[in-house]
N, C-alpha and C positions, 0 to 999 in steps of 0.2 A: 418534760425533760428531767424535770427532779426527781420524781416518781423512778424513770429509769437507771436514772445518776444512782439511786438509793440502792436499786433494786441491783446494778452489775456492782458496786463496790459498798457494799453492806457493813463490812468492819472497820473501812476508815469514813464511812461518812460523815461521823463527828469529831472527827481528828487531825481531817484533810487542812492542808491549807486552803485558803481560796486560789492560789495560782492553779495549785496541784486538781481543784473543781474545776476552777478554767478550762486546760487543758483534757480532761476527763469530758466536759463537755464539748468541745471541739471536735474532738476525736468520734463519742458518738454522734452528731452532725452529719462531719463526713460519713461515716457507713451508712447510716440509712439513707444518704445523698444515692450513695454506690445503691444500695438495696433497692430500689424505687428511684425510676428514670424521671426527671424532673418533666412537667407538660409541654414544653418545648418538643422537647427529646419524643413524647410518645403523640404529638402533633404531627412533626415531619417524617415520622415513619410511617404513618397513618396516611399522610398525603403520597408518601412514596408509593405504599402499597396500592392507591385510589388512581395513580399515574401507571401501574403496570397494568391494572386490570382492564382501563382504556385502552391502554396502548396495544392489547391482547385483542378486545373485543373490535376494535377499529381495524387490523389488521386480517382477523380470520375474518371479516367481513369482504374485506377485498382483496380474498386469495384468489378467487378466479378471473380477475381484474392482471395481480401481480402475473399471473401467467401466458394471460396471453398479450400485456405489454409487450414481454421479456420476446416472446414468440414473433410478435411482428418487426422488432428491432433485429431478432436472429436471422428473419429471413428476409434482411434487407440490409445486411453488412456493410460499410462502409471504412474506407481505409483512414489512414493519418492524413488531418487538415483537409480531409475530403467530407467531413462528415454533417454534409448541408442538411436531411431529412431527419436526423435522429437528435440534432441540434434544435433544432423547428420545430419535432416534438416536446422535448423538456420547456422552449421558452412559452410556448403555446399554454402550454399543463399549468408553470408556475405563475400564468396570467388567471388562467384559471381559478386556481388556488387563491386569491388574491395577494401574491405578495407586494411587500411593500416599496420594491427595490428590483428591478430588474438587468442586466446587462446582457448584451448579445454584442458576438463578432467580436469575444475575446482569445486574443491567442491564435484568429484564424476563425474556428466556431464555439469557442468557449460558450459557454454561460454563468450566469453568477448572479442568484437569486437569495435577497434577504428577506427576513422574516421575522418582525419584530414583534416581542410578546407581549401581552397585556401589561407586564410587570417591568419596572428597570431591572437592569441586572449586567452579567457577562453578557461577554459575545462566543461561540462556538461556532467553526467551519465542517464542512459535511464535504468530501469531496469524494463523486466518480466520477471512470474515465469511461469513454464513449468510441472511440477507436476501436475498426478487427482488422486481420492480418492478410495476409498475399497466402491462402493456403486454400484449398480445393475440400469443399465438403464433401464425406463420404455416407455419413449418416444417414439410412433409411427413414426418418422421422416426416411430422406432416409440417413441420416448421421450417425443412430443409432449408438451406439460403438460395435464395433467387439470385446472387451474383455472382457468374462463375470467377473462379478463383479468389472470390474474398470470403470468408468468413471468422465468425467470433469467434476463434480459438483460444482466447485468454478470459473470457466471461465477463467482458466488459458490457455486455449485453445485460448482461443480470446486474451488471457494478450501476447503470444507469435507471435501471427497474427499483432497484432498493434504494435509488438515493429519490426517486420520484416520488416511491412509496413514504418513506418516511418524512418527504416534504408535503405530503397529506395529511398524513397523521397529524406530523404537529400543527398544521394550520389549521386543522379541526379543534385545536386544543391552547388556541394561541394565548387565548385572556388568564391562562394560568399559566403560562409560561413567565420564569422572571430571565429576559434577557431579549438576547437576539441570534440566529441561525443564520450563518452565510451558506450556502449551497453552492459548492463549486465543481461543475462540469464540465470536462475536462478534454480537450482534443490531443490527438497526436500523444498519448503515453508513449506507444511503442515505437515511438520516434519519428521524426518529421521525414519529410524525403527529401535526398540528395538536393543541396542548395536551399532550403528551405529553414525558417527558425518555426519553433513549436514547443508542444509541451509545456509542463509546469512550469520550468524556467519563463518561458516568456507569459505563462499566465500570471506569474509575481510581475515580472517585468513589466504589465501593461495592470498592476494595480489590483490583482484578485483578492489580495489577502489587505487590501487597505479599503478605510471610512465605510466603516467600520474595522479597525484590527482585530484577529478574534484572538482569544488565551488559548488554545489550542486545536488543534485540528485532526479528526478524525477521518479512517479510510478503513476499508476492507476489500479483502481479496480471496474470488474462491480458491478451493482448494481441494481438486481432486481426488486425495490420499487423506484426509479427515471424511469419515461419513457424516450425512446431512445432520445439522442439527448442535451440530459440533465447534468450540469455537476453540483456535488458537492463538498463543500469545507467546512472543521473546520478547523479553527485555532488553533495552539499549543495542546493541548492534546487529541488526536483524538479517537486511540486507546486503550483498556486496554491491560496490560502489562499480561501474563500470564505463571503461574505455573501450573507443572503435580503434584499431590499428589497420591502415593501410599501407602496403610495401610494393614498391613498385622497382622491379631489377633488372638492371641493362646492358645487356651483353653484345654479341655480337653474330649478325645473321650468316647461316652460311649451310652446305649439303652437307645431308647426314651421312654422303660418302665417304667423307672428310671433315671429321670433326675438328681437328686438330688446327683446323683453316679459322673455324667461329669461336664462339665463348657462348658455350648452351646453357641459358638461362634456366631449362628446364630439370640439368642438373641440379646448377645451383639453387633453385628454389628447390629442391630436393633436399640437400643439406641445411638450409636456415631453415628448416621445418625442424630437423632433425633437431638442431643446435638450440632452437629455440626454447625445446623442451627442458630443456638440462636446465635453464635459469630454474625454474622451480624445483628441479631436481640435484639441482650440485651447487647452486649459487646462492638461494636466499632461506632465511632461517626457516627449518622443516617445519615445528609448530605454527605457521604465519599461513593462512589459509589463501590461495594464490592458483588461479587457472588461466592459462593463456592457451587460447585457441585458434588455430589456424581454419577459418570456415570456408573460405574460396580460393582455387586457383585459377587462373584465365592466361591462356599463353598459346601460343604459335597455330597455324595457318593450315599448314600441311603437313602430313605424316616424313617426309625425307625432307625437311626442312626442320634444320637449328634455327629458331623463333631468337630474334633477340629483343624481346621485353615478356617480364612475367609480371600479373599482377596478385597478390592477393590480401585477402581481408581477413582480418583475426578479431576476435576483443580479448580482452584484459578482465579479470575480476579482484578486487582486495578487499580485504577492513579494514589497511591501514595505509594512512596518504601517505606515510614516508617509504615502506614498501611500494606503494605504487608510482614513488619517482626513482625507487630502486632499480624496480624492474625495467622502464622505459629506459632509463641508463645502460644496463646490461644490454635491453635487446640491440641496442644501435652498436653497442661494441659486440655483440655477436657476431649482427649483417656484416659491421666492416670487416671485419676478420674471415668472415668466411667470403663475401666477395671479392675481397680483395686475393685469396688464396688462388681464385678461377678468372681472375682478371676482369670480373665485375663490378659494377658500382648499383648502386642501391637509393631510394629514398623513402622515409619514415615517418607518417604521420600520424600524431594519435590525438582523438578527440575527442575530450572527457564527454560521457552521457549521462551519467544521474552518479552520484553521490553517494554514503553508506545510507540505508537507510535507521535511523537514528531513533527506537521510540523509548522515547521520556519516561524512565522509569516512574516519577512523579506521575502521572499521567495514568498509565498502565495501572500501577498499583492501587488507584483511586476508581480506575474503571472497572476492575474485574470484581467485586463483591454486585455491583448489581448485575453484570454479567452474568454471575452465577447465581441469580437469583431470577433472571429471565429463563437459564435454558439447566438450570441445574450443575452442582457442584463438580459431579464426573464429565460434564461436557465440556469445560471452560479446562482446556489442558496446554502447559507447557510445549513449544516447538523448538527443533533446532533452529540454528541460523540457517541462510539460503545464501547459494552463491548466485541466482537470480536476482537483475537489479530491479529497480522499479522508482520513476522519478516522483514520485512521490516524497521520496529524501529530500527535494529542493526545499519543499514546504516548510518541511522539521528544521531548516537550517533559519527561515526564517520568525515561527511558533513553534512550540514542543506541539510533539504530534504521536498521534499510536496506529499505527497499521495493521490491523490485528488479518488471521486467517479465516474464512467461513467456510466450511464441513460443508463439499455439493457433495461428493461422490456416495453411491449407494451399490456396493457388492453383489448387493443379493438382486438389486436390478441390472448389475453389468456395468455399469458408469464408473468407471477407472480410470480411463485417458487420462492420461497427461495433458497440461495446458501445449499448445503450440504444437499440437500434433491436429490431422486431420479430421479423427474421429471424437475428440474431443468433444465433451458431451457435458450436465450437470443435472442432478438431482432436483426438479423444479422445487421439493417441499426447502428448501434452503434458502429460497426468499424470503418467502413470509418471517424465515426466522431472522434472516438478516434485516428486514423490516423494522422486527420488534426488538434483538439487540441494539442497534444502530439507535433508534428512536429513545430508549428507554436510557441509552447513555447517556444522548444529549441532555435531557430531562434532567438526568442525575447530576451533570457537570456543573449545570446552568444556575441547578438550587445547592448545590456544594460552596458554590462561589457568589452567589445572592446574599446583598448587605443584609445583615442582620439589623 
């Protein structure tokens, strides 16, 4: 260090004070600290890069594996709280696997699988959803679904493949692991049915995210408009938060000889359709991102007959709670106004379904360098927000959480669809990738937040 000391300050080094050497030494210290990564520092990148190329070679090993899981769950759809067989399969898998922790018949058919590593440490949650929809496959493919009218239209099918897949991996990998992995499998996302509790909500409710708590919890979600391979990310408000609205309007029954005699509901639900729309368009601040939708009408009997009761169903979307008790406000002084104009009366019920979805900047920002170090720098790209809910928010409200997007679609094979449409399709090489981001983040969480 003298030697150096001598050699950067040459004409005072017999002149110097010794504070003013002090300081001069300090100073070179630190840069060659900066210059040359202390062995810690080129330790833990060494073990990082030692945990991708696992997590790589584990995984392109059981691609043909990840595929025709995904394949017999697709053509064997099952709806919300109905999902006996593909519940059966995960608990079945993570007995398998030996975890250390099992739960079944959460939520309905939840499951919730820990996995504890060699090492103390954090805790991280892994969660998909396992539910498909009330929609008719049209797909020519050899996977078709064998249940008329249900199928995986939203890729829960794949959500369930990659979270199985990456609870392999890591238990192949456990004694290096510093922590522990909750794996939460998820019933009823897209909602419970009429009269039924379900979903995330009730999977907190009945203890998913407790004993173990974890520090945060990750999801993913395909994404038909990102090509495979692809990952996306928004920070903090991602999601809108979403309400069911039901309205049910009561008039008066009478021939359509003579209207004059009833009170036609079918008018007036003609007009609060109309009226309704103007909240977002004349009532609530224009920057405030806000859609309310009329989805169903259901009313009268026979063509020369005024029906007196209309029913229909709408939802709600916001990013902001106090907007969204705005709006329920307005809508009910709408209905009155306008039923009452036709000598109708009305009733309004709205009931909240998921929440904004909310990911943790903290969180986000910690997880995208290895992100971008699994699938590369140009694939890890910025997304809009979505006016699609997803309850997954409930989780965030109770651990910071990231919801990131996964890239299925492929153009040049034709895979486009939109989720919750028929032909709705995915990119199968977008497992594997979701396998090894998924996997490779927990990884990184786990030893980010492992006691030194």
């Amino acid at each position: 260090m003298h030697i150096i000391y001598e050699m950067t300050f040459p004409h005072k080094s017999h002149s110097m004070k010794p504070l003013m050497k002090q300081i001069a030494r300090l100073y070179l210290t630190a840069l060659i600290f900066l210059m040359v990564p202390p062995a810690w520092a080129a330790e833990k990148s060494s073990e990082f890069a030692g945990y991708e190329a696992q997590v790589a070679q584990k995984v392109e090993a059981m691609r043909p594996q990840l595929i025709a899981q995904r394949r017999d769950i697709h053509m064997h759809p099952e709806l919300s709280n109905r999902e006996v067989r593909t519940s059966g399969i995960v608990a079945e898998r993570l007995r398998a696997l030996g975890f250390d922790e099992i739960r079944t018949n959460v939520a309905g058919h939840g499951v919730v699988g820990l996995l504890k590593g060699g090492k103390p440490g954090a805790v991280v949650a892994v969660r998909a959803d396992m539910d498909a929809l009330p929609i008719t496959e049209v797909n020519d493919v050899p996977y078709k679904s064998l249940t008329p009218g249900v199928k995986h239209a939203c890729g829960h099918d794949a959500h369930t493949t990659i979270g199985l897949g990456v609870a392999e991996v890591l238990s192949r990998m456990r004694e290096q692991i510093p922590g522990s992995v909750k794996f939460v499998f998820q019933p009823a996302e897209e909602g419970a049915p009429p009269g039924e509790e379900g979903g995330s909500a009730l999977m907190i409710k009945e203890g998913a995210l407790e004993n173990p708590r974890p520090q945060a919890i990750f999801g993913l979600h395909v994404s038909p408009e990102l090509e495979a391979g692809t990952i996306g990310y928004c920070l903090g408000p991602a999601q809108a938060s979403a309400d069911n609205m039901d309205i049910v309007l009561h008039g008066k029954m009478g021939h359509a000889a003579h209207p004059d005699r009833g009170i036609d509901t079918i008018v007036v639900a003609a007009q609060c359709v109309t009226a309704l729309q103007a909240i977002k368009s004349r009532r609530i601040d224009t920057f405030e991102p806000v859609i309310l939708t009329i989805g169903t009408i259901h009313g009268g009997t026979r063509r020369n007959i005024m029906t007196d009761e209309v029913k229909m169903e709408g939802t709600l979307r916001t990013f902001n709670a106090d907007v969204r008790k705005q709006v329920e406000a307005l809508a009910r002084e709408t209905l009155d106004g306008v039923t009452k104009a036709y000598g109708a009366t009305y009733e309004l019920k709205f009931t909240p379904i998921t929440t904004v979805v909310y990911n943790d900047p903290t969180v986000v920002k910690e997880a995208l360098p290895i992100m971008r170090r699994v699938v590369g720098d140009k694939k890890v790209v910025p997304v809009t927000q979505r006016m699609g809910a997803e309850d997954f928010s409930y989780y965030q409200e109770v651990v910071p959480g990231f919801l990131y997007r996964l890239g299925s679609g492929n153009k040049a094979k034709g895979i486009t669809a939109d989720i919750h449409t028929p032909n709705f399709d995915i990119d199968e090489e977008c497992l594997s990738v979701g396998v090894k981001v998924m996997a490779n983040t927990v990884l990184d969480f786990l030893n980010n937040h492992a006691s030194k």
